[in-house]
C-alpha positions as CSV (number, residue, x, y, z in Angstrom):
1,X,133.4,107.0,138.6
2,X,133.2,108.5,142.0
3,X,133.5,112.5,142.3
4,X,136.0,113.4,144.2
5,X,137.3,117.3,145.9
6,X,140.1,116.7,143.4
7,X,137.7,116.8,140.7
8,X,135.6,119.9,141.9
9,X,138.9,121.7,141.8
10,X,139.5,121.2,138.2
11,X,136.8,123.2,137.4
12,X,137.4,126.5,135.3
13,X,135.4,128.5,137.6
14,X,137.5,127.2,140.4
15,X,141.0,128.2,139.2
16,X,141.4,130.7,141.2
17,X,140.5,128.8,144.3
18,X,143.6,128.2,147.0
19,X,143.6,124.5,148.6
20,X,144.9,125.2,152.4
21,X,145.0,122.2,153.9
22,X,145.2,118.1,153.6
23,X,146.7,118.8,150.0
24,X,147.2,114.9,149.3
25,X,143.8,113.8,150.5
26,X,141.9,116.0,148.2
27,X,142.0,112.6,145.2
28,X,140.5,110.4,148.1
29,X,137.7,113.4,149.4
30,X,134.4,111.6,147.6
31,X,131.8,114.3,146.8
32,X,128.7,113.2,146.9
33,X,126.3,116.0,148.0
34,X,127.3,120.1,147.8
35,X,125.4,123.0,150.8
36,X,125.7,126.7,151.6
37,X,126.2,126.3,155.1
38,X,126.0,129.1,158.3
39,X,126.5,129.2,161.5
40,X,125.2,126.9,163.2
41,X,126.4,123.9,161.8
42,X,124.1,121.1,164.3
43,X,123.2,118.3,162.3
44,X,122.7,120.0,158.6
45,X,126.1,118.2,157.3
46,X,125.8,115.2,155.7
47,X,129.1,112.9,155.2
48,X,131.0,113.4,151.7
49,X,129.2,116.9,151.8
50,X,131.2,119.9,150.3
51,X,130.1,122.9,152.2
52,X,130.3,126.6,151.1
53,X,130.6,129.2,153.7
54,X,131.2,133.1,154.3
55,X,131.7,132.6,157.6
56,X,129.7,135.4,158.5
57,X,128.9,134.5,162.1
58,X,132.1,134.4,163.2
59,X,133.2,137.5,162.9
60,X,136.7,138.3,164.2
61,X,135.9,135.9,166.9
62,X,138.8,132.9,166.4
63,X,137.3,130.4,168.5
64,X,133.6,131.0,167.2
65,X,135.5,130.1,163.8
66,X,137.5,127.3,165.1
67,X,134.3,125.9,166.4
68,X,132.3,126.2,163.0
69,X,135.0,124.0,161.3
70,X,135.7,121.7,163.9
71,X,131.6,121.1,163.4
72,X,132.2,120.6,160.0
73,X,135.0,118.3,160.3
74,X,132.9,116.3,163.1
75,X,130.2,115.7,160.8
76,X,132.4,113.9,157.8
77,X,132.0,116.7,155.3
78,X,134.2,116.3,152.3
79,X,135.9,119.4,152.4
80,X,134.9,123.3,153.4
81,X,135.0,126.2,151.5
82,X,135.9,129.6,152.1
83,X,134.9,132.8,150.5
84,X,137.3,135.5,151.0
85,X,136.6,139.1,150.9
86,X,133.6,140.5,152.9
87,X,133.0,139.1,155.9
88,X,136.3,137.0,156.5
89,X,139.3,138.8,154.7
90,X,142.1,135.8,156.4
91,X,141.4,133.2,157.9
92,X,142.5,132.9,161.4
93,X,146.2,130.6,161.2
94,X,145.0,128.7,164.0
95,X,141.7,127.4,161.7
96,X,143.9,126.3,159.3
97,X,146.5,124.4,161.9
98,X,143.2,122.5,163.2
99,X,142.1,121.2,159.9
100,X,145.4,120.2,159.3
101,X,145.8,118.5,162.1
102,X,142.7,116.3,161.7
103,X,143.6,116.3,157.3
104,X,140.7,118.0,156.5
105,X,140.4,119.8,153.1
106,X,139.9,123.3,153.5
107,X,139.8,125.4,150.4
108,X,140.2,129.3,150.2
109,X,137.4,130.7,147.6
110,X,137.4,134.8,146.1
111,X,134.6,136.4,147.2
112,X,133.5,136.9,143.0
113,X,132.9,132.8,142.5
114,X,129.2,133.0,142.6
115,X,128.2,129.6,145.1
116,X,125.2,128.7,142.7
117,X,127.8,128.4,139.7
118,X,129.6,125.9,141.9
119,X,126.8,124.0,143.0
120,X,125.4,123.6,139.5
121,X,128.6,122.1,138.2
122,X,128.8,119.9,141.2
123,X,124.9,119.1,141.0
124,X,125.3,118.5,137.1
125,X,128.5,115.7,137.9
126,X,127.1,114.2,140.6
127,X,123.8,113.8,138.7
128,X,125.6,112.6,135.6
129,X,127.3,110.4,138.6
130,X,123.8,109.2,139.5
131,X,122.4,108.4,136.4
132,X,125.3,106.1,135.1
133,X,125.4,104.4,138.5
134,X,121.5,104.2,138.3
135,X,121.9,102.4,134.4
136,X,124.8,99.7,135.8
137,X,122.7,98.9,139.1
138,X,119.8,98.3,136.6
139,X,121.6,96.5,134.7
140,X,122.8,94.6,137.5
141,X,119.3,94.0,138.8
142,X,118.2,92.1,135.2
143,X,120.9,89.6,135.9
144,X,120.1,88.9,139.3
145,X,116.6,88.6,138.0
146,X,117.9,86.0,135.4
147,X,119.9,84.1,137.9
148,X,116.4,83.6,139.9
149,X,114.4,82.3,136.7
150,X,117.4,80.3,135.9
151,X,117.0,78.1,139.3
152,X,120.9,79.4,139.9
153,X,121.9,78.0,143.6
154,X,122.4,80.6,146.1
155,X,126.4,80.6,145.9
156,X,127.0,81.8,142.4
157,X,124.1,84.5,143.2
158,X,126.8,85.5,146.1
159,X,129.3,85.4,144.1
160,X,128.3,87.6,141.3
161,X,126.9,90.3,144.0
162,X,130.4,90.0,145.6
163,X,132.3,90.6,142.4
164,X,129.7,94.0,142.0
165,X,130.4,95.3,145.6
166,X,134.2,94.4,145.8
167,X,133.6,92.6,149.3
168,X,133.0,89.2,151.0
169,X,129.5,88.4,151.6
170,X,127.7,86.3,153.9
171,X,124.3,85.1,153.7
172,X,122.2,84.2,156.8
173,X,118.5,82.9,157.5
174,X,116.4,85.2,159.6
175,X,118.2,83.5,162.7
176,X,122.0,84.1,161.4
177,X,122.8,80.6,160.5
178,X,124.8,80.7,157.4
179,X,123.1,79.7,154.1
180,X,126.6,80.6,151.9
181,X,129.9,79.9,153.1
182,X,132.4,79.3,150.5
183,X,135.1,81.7,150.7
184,X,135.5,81.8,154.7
185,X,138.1,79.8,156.5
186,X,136.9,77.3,159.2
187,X,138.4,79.6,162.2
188,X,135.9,82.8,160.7
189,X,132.8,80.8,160.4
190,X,133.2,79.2,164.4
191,X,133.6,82.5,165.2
192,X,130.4,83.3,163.4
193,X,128.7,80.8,165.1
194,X,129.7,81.4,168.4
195,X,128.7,85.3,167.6
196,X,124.8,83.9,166.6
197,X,124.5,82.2,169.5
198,X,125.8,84.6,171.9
199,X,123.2,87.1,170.0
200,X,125.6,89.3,168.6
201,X,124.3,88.5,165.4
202,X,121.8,89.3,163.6
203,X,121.9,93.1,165.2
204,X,119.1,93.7,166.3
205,X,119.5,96.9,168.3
206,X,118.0,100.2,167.2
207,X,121.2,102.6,166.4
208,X,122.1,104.6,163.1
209,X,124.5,103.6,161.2
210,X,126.0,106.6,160.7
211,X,125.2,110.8,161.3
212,X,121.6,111.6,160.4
213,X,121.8,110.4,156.1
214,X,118.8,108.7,155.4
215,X,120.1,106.5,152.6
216,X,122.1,105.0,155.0
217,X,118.8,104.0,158.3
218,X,118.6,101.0,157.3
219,X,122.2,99.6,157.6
220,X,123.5,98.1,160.8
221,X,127.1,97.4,161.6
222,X,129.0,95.5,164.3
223,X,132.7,94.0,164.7
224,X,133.8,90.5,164.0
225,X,137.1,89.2,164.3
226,X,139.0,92.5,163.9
227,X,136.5,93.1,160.6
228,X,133.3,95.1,160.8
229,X,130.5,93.8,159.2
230,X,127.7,95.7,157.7
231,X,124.0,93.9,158.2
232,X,121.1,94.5,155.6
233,X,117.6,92.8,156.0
234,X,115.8,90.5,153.5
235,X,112.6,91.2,154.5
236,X,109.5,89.8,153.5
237,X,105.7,91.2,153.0
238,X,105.2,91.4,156.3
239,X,108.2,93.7,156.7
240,X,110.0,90.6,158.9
241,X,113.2,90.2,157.9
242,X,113.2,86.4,156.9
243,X,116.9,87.0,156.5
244,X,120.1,89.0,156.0
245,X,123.0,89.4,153.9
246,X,126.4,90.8,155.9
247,X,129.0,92.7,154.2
248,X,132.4,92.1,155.5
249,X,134.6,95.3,154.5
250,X,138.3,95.6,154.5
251,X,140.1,96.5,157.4
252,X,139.8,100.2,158.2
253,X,137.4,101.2,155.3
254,X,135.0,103.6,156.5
255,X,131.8,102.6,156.0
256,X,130.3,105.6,154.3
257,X,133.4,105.8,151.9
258,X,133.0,102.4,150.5
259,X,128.5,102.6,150.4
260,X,128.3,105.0,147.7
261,X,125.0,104.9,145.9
262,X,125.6,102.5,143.3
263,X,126.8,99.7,146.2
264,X,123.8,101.0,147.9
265,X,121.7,100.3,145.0
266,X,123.5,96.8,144.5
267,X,122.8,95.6,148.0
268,X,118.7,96.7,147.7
269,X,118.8,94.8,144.8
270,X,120.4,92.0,146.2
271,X,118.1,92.1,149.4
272,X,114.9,91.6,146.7
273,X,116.4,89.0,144.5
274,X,118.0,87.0,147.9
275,X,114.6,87.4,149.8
276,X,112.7,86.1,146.6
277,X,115.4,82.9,146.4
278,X,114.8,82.4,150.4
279,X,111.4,82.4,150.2
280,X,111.5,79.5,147.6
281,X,113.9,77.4,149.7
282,X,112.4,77.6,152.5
283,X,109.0,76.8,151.2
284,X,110.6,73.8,149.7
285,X,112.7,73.3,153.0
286,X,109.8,73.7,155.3
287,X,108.1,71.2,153.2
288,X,111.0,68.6,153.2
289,X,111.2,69.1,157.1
290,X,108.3,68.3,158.1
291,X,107.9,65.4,155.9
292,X,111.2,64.1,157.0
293,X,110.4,65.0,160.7
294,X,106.6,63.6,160.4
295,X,108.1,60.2,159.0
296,X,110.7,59.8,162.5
297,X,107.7,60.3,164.7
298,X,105.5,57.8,162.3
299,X,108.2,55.7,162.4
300,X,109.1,55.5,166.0
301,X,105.0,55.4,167.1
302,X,104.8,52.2,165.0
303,X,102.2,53.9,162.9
304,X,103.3,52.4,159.6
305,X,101.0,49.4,158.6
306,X,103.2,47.5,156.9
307,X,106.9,47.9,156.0
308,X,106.7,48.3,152.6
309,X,104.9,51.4,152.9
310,X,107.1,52.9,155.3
311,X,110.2,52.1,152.9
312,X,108.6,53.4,150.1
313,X,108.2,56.6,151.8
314,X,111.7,56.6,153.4
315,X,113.3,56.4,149.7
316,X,111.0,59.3,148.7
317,X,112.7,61.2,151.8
318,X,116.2,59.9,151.0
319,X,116.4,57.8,154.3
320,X,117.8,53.9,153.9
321,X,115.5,51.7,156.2
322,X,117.3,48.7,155.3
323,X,120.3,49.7,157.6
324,X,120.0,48.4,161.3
325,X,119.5,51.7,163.7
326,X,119.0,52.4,167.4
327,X,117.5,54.9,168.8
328,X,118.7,58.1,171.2
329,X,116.5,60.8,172.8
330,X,117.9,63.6,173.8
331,X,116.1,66.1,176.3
332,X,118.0,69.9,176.3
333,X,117.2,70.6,180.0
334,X,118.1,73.7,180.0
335,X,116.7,75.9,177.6
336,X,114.8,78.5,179.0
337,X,116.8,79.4,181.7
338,X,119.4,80.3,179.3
339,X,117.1,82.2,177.2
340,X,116.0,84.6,179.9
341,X,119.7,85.3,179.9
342,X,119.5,86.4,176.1
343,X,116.0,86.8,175.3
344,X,116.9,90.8,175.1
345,X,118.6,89.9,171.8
346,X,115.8,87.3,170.7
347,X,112.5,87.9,169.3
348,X,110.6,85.5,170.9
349,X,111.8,82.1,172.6
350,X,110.7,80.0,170.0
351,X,113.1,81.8,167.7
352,X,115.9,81.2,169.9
353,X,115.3,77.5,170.4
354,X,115.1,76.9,167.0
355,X,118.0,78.4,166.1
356,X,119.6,76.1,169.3
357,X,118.4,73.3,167.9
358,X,119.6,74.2,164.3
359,X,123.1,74.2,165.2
360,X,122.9,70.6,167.8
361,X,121.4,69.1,164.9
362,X,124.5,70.3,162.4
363,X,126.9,69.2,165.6
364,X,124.4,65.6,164.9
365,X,124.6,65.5,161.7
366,X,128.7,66.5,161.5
367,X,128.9,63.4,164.0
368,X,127.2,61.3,162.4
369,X,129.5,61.7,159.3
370,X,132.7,61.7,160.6
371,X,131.8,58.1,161.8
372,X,130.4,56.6,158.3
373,X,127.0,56.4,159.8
374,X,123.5,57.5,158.6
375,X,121.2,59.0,160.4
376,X,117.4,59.6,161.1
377,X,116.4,63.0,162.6
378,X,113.6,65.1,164.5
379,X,112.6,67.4,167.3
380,X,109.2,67.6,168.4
381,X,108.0,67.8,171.9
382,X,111.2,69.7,173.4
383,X,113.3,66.4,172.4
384,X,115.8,65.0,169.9
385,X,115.0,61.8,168.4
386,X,117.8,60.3,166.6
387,X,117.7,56.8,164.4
388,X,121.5,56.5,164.4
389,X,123.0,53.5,162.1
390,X,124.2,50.7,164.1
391,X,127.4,48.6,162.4
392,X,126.8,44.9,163.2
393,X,129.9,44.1,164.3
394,X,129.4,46.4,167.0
395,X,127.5,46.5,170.3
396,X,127.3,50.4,172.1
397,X,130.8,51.3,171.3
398,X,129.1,53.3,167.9
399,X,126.8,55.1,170.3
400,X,128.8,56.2,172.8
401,X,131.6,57.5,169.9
402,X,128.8,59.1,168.6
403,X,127.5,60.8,171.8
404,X,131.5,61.8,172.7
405,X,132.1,63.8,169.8
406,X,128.6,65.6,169.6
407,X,129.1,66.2,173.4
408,X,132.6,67.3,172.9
409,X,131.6,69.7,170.1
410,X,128.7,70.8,172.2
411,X,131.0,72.2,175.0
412,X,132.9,74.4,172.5
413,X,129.7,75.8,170.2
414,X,127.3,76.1,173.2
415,X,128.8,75.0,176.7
416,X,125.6,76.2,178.9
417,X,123.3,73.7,177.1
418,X,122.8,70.5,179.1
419,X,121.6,67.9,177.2
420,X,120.1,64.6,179.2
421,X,120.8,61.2,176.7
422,X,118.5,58.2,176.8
423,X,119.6,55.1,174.8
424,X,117.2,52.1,173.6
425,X,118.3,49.0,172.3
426,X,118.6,47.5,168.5
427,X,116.2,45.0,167.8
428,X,116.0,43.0,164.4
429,X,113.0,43.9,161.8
430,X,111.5,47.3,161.2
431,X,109.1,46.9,163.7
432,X,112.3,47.2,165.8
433,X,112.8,50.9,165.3
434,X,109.4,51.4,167.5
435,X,110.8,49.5,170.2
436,X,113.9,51.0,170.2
437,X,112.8,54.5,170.4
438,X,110.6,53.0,173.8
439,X,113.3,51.8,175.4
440,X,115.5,54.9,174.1
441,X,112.2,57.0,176.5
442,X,112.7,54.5,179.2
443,X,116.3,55.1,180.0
444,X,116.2,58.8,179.3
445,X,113.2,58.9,181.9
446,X,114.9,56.6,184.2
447,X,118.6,58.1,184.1
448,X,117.2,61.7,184.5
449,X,115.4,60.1,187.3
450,X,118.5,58.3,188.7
451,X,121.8,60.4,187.5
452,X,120.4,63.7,187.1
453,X,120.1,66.0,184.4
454,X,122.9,65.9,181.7
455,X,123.9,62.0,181.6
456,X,123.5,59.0,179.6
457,X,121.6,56.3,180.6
458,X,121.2,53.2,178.4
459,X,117.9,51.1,178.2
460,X,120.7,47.5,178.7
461,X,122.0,49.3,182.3
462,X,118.1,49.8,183.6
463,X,117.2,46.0,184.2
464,X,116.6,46.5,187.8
465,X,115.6,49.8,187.9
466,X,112.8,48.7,185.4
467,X,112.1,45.9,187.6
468,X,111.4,49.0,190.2
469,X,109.9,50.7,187.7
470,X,106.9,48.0,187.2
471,X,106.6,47.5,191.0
472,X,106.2,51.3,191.4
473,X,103.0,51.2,189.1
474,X,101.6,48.5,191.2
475,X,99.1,50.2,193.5
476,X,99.6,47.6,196.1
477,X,103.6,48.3,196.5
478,X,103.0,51.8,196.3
479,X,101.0,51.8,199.4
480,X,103.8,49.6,200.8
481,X,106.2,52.1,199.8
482,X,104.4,55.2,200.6
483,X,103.7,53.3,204.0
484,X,107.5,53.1,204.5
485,X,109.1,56.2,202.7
486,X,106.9,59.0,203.5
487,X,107.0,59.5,207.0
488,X,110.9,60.3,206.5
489,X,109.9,62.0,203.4
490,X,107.6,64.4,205.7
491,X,109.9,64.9,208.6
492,X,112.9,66.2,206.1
493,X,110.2,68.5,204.7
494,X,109.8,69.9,208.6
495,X,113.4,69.8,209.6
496,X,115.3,69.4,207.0
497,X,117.4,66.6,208.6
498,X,118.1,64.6,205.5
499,X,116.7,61.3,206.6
500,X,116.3,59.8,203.0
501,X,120.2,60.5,202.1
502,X,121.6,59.0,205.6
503,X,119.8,55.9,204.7
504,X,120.8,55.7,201.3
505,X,124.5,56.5,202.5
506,X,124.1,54.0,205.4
507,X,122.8,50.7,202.6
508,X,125.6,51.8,200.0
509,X,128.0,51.7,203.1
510,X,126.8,48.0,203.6
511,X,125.8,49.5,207.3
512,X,129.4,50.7,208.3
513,X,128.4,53.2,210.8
514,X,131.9,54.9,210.5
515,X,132.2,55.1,206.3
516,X,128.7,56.4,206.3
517,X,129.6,59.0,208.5
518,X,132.2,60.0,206.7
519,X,130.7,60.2,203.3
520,X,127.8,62.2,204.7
521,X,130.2,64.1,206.5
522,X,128.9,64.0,209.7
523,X,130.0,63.3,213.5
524,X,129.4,59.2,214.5
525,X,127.1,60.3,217.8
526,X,124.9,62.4,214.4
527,X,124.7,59.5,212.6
528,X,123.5,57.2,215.4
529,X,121.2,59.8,216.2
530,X,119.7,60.0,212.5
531,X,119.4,56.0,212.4
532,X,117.4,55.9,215.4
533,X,115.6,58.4,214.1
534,X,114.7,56.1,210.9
535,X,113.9,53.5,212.6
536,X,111.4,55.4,215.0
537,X,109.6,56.5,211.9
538,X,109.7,54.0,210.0
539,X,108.7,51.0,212.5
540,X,111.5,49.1,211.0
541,X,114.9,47.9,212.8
542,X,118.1,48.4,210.6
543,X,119.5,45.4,211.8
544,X,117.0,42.8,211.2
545,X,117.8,41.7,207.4
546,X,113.9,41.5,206.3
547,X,113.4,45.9,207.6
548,X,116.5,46.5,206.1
549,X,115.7,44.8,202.9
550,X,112.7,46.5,202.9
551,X,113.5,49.9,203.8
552,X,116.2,49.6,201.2
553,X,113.4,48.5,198.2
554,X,111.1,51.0,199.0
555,X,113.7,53.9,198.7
556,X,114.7,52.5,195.7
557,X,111.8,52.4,194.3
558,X,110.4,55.8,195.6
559,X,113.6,57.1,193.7
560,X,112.7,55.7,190.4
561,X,109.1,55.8,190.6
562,X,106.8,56.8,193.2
563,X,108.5,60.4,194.4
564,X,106.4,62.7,192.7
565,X,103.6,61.0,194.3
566,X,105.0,61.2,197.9
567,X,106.2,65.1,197.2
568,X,102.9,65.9,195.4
């Protein structure tokens, strides 16, 4: 039972005591600490403080007193006390009209009340206070301590915290990704989301919580969809916190009002028992992870010597290799850039991709069920790999549902991210899956290559640009190519003419001088002038059909395969 101004009234020794202002808040005034305060006030007040005064620096002076009080009132006191008599024989009307405009308690005391009787009734209830809170937080520590040894899952631990604290609670990992969320509608936990990965959660910035009480240092609090949530770290040994459990209060409950010390004591408690159930899970997850990653890479290097041992493993793992799958890569292109937009709210960018990649993989993983379809997981090497069950009744029209709906839930969760696809092929057997996941590199090289970053390229639409791909490794075309290409490679470089675009405009214009010049935007007499050019570096006429054959193979191929070498 909280102490309260009302209560401090009631007191014998108090009887004669004269309440002034803010009569009907004097039930909802929580007392928690009492002080014999003087002029001046600075930052000696603690919140849900009753303060005793004389007043005896302000003298006749009305706005020296109006001053003291309105720096009592700033710094959340409970209420302020008045003795009467000596130094202070009224007090000033305009005092008492600025409390009760602001509905602060301010109490009119005779000079005889002796301040250390006060404070050693106060001290005794808030001590009795103390101790009976102290004996149910105890108490409520031994059953969180039971729930641990008892192998309880993490959401009827929340629960029975929430029911001790008489608010929601949300539990996070270290990067803010939710590890609880019964209770929360759909709409709160997007918005959630979307706060992690903007960085507005966890809060990481250095602020107090509230005035200068040191109970309350290491509490952290921010708004979230018209609710303010208070953040408390589950740290580990090392003092990181490895994760954090937010508090979302009512609407316009003041924080200090609703962390008295027994919620206090309840949320330390639940910090030690939460870190102690995080630090098992994620051993265990950690474990399971990389067992379940390392088998995806083992599986799509063809390391496996036989497929017996690679299905006995997948079972152990809870994967189904008997299902037909094909493979996707996908290559986030953009990840640093984005995290030298943020990294101010980041630790490190290693913590920020992972908690990137958390949420495409639950995007993954939300696709894949919506469809029916199983599917294999890993990143390793800054890419996705992705074993995705293929139905046999159907060709690519699985994969590219599958890639819409990730892609389309992508754009709301995290619409900066652009993700490059690459698509293999299914192939019967379990030596397949290697194959697959080959082809899946092929067309993710070939359409980053070819499309630019943030498309789709499947392995079945490369025939001829693996065809170009071979020659391009052949050390005789590449001289034949380099031979050809380079010299307008090198003159763009010098005058930045754009030689290599006009002749790939002027062979996808079939050698219309007019639609070429209008694609590229340019004046006829340019155009000619840019042709001519080609062909005086190059050697070769555009209108004999074996140049222009030529020409047009080399460019081709310098796109897909030899242009790094040229630029190097």
């Amino acid at each position: 039972m909280q102490l309260t101004v009302e209560s401090v009234l009631n007191y014998e020794i108090l009887k004669n005591a004269r309440v002034l202002t803010a009569k009907d808040s004097v039930a909802d005034c929580n007392v928690q600490w009492i002080s014999v305060m003087e002029m001046p006030v600075e930052n000696f007040v603690r919140q849900n403080e009753v303060v005793l005064t004389t007043a005896i620096g302000c003298h006749n002076d009305v706005e020296n007193f109006k001053s003291f009080v309105q720096d009592i009132i700033d710094s959340n006191a409970s209420a302020l006390m008045i003795a009467i008599g000596r130094h202070v024989f009224d007090i000033p009307t305009e005092v008492v009209e600025l409390a009760e405009q602001q509905n602060f308690v301010l109490i009119e005391l005779p000079w005889e009340v002796r301040f250390s009787t006060i404070i050693e009734e106060v001290m005794r209830d808030i001590n009795d206070t103390q101790y009976k809170d102290r004996e149910r937080s105890e108490k409520v520590q031994r059953e969180l301590l039971k729930l641990i040894l008892g192998d309880t899952d993490l959401d009827h631990i929340s629960k029975y915290i929430q029911r001790q604290i008489d608010c929601q609670l949300l539990i996070t990992d270290r990067n803010g990704s939710a590890q609880v969320k019964s209770g929360y509608t759909q709409a709160f936990m997007e918005k959630w989301k979307n706060a992690v990965i903007n960085g507005d959660f966890p809060i990481r910035k250095e602020a107090d919580l509230v005035n200068n009480d040191p109970m309350l240092q290491k509490f952290r609090t921010a708004d979230l969809d018209d609710r303010l949530i208070l953040q408390i770290p589950v740290l580990q040994v090392s003092e990181d916190p490895q994760g954090y459990i937010f508090v979302v209060l009512p609407k316009e409950l003041p924080v200090v009002s609703y962390l008295t010390h027994y919620r206090i004591a309840v949320l330390e408690h639940a910090a030690t028992t939460i870190s102690l159930w995080l630090s098992r899970k994620n051993a265990i997850e950690e474990t399971k992870i990389n067992l379940r990653s390392d088998f995806v890479q083992e599986v799509a290097k063809g390391e496996f010597v036989s497929a017996d041992q690679a299905l006995s493993r997948a079972k152990l793992l809870g994967y189904n290799l008997d299902l037909p799958y094909i493979s996707l890569i996908g290559y986030p292109e953009n990840f640093k850039e984005l995290f030298e937009k943020r990294k101010q709210d980041y630790d490190s960018y290693t913590q920020w991709t992972e908690s990137m990649i958390r949420y495409i993989e639950e995007e993954i993983y939300f696709a894949a069920q919506s469809l029916k379809r199983e599917v294999m997981m890993t990143y390793q090497g800054n890419q996705l790999l992705i074993y995705l069950e293929k139905p046999a009744e159907t060709d690519y029209e699985n994969v590219i549902n599958f890639l819409d709906l990730v892609n389309r839930r992508l754009r709301n969760l995290l619409p900066e991210v652009t993700i490059s696809w690459g698509v293999g092929d299914y192939s019967e057997s379990f030596q397949g899956l290697s194959e697959s996941y080959h082809h899946a590199k092929i067309a993710l090289e070939i359409g980053r290559r070819k499309k630019g970053r943030g498309q789709c390229m499947f392995y079945s639409d490369t025939r001829i640009d693996r065809v170009l791909l071979t020659l391009a490794q052949n050390e005789e075309m590449k001289k034949v190519i380099m031979a050809t290409i380079k010299p307008l490679v090198d003159y763009d470089k010098q005058r930045n003419m754009d030689l290599i675009g006009t002749l790939k405009s002027y062979n996808q214009n079939h050698g219309n001088v007019s639609q070429a010049a209008r694609a590229l935007s340019l004046h006829r007499q340019s155009l000619l002038y840019r042709l001519r050019k080609i062909e005086s570096l190059t050697g070769h006429s555009l209108i004999d059909p074996d140049d222009l054959f030529l020409l047009d193979l080399s460019l081709k191929t310098w796109e897909i395969g030899v242009a790094e070498n040229i630029n190097g």
